[in-house]
C-alpha positions in Angstrom: 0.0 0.0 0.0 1.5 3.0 -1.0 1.4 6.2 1.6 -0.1 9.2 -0.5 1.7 12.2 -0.7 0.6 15.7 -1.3 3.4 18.3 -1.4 2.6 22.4 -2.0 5.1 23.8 -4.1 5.4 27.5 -3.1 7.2 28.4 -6.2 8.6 32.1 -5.5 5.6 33.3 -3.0 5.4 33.9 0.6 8.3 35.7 3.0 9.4 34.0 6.3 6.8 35.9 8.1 3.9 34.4 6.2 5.7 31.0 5.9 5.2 30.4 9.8 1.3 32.2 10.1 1.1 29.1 7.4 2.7 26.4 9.5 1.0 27.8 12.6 -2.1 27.8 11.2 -1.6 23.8 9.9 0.6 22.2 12.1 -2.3 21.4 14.8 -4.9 19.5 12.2 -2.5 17.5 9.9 -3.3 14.3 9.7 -1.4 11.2 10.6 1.7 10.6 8.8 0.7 6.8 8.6 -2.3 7.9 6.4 -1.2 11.1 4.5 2.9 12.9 4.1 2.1 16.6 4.7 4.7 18.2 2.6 5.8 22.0 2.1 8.2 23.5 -0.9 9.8 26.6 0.4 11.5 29.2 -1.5 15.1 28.9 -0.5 14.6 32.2 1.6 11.8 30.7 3.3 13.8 27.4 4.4 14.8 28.2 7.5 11.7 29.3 9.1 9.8 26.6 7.6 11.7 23.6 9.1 11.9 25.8 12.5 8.3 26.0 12.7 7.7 22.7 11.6 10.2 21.3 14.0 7.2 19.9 16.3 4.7 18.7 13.7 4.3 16.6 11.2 4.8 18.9 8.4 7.7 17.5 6.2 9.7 20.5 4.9 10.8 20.4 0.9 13.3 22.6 -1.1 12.2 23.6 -4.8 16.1 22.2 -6.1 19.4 21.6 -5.2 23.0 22.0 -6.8 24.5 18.3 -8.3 27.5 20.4 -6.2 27.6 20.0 -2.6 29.9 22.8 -2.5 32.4 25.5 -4.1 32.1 28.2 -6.6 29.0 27.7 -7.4 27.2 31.6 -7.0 23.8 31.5 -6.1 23.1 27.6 -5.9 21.6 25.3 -3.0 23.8 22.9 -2.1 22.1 19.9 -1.5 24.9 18.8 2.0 23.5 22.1 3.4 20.0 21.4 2.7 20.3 17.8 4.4 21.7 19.7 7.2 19.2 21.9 7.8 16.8 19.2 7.8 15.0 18.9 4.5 13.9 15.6 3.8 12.4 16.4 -0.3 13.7 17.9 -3.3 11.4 19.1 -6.5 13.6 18.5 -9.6 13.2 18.4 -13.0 10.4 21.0 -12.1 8.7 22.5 -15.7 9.9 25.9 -14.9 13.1 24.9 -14.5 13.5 23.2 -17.9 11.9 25.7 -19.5 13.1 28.9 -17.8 16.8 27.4 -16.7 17.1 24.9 -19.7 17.6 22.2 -17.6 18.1 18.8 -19.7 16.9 15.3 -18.5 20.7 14.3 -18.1 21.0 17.7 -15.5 17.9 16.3 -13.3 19.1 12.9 -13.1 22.7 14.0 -11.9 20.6 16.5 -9.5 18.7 12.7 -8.4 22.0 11.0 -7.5 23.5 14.4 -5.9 20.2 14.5 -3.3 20.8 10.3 -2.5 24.1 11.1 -2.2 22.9 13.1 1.0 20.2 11.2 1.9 16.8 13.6 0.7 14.2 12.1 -1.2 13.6 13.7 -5.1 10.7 14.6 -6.0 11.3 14.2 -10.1 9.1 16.2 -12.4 8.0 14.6 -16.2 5.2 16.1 -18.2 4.6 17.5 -21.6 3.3 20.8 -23.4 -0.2 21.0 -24.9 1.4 20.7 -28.8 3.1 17.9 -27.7 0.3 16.2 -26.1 -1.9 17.1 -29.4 0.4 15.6 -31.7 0.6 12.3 -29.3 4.0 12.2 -28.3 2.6 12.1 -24.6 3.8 8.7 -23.7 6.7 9.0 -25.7 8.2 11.9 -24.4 7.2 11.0 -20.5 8.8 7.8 -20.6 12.0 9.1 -22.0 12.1 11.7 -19.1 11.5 8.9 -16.6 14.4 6.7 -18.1 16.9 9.6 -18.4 16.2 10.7 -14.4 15.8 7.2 -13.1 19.2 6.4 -14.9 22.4 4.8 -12.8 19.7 4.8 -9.7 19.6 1.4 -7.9 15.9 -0.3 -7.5 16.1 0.6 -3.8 16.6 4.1 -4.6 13.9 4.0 -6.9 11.1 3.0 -4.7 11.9 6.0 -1.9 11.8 8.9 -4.7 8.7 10.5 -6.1 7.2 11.1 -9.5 5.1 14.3 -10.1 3.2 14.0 -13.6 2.9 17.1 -14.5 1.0 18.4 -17.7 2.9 22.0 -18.7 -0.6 22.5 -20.1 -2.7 22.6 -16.7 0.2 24.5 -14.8 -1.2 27.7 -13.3 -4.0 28.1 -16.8 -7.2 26.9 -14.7 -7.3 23.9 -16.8 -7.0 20.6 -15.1 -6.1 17.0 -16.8 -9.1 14.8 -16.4 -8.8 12.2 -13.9 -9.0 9.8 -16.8 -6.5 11.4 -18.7 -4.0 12.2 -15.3 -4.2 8.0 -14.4 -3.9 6.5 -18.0 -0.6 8.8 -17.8 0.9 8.2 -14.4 0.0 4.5 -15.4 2.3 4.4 -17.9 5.0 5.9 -15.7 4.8 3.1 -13.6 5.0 0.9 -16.7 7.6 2.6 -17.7 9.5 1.8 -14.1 8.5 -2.1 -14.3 10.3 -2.2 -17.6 13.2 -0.6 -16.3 13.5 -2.2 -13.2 10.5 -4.6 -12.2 7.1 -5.2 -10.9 8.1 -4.7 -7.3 9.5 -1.5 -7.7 7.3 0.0 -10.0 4.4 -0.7 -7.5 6.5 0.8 -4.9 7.0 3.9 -6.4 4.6 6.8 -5.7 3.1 9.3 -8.7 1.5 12.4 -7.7 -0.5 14.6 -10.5 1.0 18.1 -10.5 -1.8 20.3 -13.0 -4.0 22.3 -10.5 -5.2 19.9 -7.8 -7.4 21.5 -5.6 -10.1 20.7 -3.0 -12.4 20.4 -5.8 -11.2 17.7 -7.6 -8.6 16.0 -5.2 -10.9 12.8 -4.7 -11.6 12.4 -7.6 -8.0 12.7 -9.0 -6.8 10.5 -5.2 -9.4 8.0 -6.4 -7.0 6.7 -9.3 -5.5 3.8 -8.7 -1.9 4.8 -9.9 -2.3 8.5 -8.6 -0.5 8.6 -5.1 -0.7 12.4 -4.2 -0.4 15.6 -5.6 2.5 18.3 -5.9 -0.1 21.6 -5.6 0.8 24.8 -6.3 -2.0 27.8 -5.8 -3.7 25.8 -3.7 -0.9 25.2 -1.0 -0.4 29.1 0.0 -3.9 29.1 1.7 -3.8 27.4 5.2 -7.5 26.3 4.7 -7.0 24.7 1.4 -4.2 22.7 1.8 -5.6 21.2 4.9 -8.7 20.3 2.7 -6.3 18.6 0.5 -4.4 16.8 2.8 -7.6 15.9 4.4 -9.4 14.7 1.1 -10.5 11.2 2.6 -12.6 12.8 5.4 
């Protein structure tokens, strides 16, 4: 059985100030973390606070990405040895916005993966594709080949810790929201995808959140699909009220 994970992704919004009214105004009515992980993606600036104020509940802090260096002359990178210090336990990688925006390659996110096992976090790897490449069917295609380049030189142990976040460019931030038909048949075939590069075992070990506007209005609907494990949220995670909707979706 596979623990369901929903993770807000903060992007570049709220100051340290907000980030604990948020925690203080969550941290009493998360639930269990035997039923649901709690997780939070801070802006880098935000970091500190968070994992302070979340230092007595179950709230799981996140980072939004991490250097493949742990350290040096590297100006304006996170180092992913500091962040493990601190006490993050997830990294986002592979995130749309940094592909597009940063130009990050499929060979950059999977040296990211092995540079946060290297210090024991968890990634949180980002796939999904644009709305002309989902129209001209190169869906499946172009997710499994993001899978295979991240997963790549990771052992099957390493594999069935991480997290997948299917996220359709297409329903980031626009209102529009994959279908929960359309969201499972293609987190399904990410955990094909995993059984042919590894096996059975660890492909159904391996948890795949849906990443294109969850929200408390469709959450159990999208939860409800059998190869959808959680959610990586963005708008709907700044709001104390919402995201304890969403981690509360089977109430």
């Amino acid at each position: 059985m596979r623990k369901p994970i929903i993770a807000g992704n903060w992007k570049m919004n709220q100051n340290p100030e907000q980030t604990r009214e948020f925690v203080n105004a969550v941290k009493n009515d998360l639930p269990d973390t035997n039923d649901v992980e709690a997780v939070i993606a801070a802006p880098a600036l935000d970091l500190a606070t968070l994992i302070d104020a979340a230092k007595d509940s179950v709230l799981i802090p996140a980072a939004q990405d991490a250097s493949v260096h742990d350290e040096g002359a590297y100006t304006g990178e996170n180092s992913p040895k500091v962040l493990a210090e601190m006490g993050t336990q997830y990294v986002i990688i592979g995130h749309s916005e940094r592909r597009s925006y940063h130009h990050e390659t499929n060979e950059e996110v999977n040296e990211k993966a092995k540079a946060l096992f290297r210090n024991k976090l968890l990634p949180i790897i980002c796939v999904g594709e644009t709305l002309e490449q989902r129209e001209a069917g190169e869906t499946e295609d172009l997710v499994a080949t993001q899978v295979e380049a991240a997963l790549a030189g990771l052992t099957a142990d390493q594999v069935k810790t991480l997290v997948i976040a299917y996220e359709p460019i297409w329903a980031i931030g626009t209102g529009k929201t994959a279908s929960a038909d359309q969201a499972q048949e293609v987190c399904a075939h990410i955990r094909q995808t995993v059984a042919k590069l590894y096996d059975q075992t660890t492909a159904d070990a391996v948890r795949i959140q849906y990443g294109g506007s969850m929200k408390p209005a469709n959450v159990k609907e999208l939860m409800a699909q059998p190869d959808i494990d959680g959610g990586l949220v963005g708008g709907a995670s700044l709001k104390a009220d919402s995201f304890l909707e969403l981690v509360h979706y089977n109430n």
